[in-house]
N, C-alpha and C positions, 0 to 999 in steps of 0.2 A: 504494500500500500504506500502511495508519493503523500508527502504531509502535502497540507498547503498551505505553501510557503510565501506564495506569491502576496499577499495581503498580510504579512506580519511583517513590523517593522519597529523595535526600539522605542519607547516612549517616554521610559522613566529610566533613569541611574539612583541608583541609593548613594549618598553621601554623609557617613555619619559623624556628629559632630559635637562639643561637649557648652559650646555658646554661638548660638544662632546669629548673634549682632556681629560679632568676631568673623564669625561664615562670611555676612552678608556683605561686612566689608569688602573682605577678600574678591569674593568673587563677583561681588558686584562695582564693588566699588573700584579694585584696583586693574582685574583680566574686562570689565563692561558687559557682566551680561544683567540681562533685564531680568526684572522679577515678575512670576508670569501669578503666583500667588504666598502670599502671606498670612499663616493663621496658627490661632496661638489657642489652646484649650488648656485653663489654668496656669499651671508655670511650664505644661509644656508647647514646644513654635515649632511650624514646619514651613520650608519656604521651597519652594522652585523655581529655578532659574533658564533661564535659555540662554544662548549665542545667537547675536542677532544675525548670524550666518548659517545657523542652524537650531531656526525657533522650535520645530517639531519634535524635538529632543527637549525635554525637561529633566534638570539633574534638581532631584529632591534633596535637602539637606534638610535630616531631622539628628533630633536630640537623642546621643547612646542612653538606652535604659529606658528609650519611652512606652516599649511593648509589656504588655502584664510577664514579669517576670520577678524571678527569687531575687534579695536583696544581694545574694553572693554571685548568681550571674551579671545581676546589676555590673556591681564591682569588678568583675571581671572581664565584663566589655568596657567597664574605661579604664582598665590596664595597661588589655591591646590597644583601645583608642592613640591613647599615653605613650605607646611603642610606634603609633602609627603603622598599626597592623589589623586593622580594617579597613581601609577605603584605599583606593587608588584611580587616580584619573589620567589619563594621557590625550593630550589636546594636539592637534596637527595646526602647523602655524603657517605661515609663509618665512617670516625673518627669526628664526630663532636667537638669534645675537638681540639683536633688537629687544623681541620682548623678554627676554633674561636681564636683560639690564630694567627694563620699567619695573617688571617684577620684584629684583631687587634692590631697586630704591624703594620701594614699598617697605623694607624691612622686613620681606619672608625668609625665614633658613631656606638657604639653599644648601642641596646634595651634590650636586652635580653641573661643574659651568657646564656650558656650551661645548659639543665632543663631537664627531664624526667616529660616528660607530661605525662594525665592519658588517653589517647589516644594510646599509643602504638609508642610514638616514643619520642628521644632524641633530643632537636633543643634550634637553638639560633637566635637573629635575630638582625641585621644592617641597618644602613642606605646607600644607594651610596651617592657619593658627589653631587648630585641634589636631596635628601631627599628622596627618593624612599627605601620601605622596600624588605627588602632582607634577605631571612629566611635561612636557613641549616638543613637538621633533616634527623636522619639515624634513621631505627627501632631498637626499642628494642627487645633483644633477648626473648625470650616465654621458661618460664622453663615448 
């Protein structure tokens, strides 16, 4: 049996995160994507975002620990948060150099300057301010 594949495409990304304002900065504020919703139920907020080059795509950023769970799981997911061993995003750029430096006048840790990998593409990689890796990589050109 063939799935059908043909009508499914990508909607949401999970992005977990330990302060939504922190989030919003970052990714609103200093990479520019838009906020497509913002909503808060008690002290917990969830927001989503888009890239104005690719609105169809919403990266959700909700708060570690907001699903009914044990207080020791709680803890536990913002361990890994803490390690930066949950989330990971990799955005394809045009100028990698470029936005490595806006990025990093932003003040986010950087991992990783600007590198020509042997894979075929250029990248760098950051933290967001809840530890979450966050890559950049545009291809290299093919002589």
């Amino acid at each position: 049996m063939t799935a059908p594949t043909g009508s499914l495409k990508v909607a949401n990304c999970f992005v977990p995160v330990d302060d939504p304002e922190k989030a919003l900065a970052f990714y609103g504020g200093v990479l520019g994507f838009e906020v497509r919703t913002d909503v808060s139920h008690g002290d917990y907020r969830w927001l989503t975002l888009s890239t104005p080059t690719q609105p169809e795509l919403e990266i959700t950023v909700h708060q570690v620990g907001s699903s009914p769970m044990s207080d020791d799981d709680r803890d536990a997911m913002a361990d890994l948060l803490a390690k930066g061993l949950l989330g990971a995003l990799i955005f394809h750029c045009d100028d990698v150099d470029a936005l490595f430096e806006h990025v990093r006048a932003s003040g986010a840790e950087v991992l990783q300057e600007p590198a020509d990998q042997f894979y075929g593409v250029r990248d760098c990689a950051f933290r967001d301010p809840a530890g979450n890796l966050v890559r950049f990589k545009a291809d290299l050109q093919q002589d």
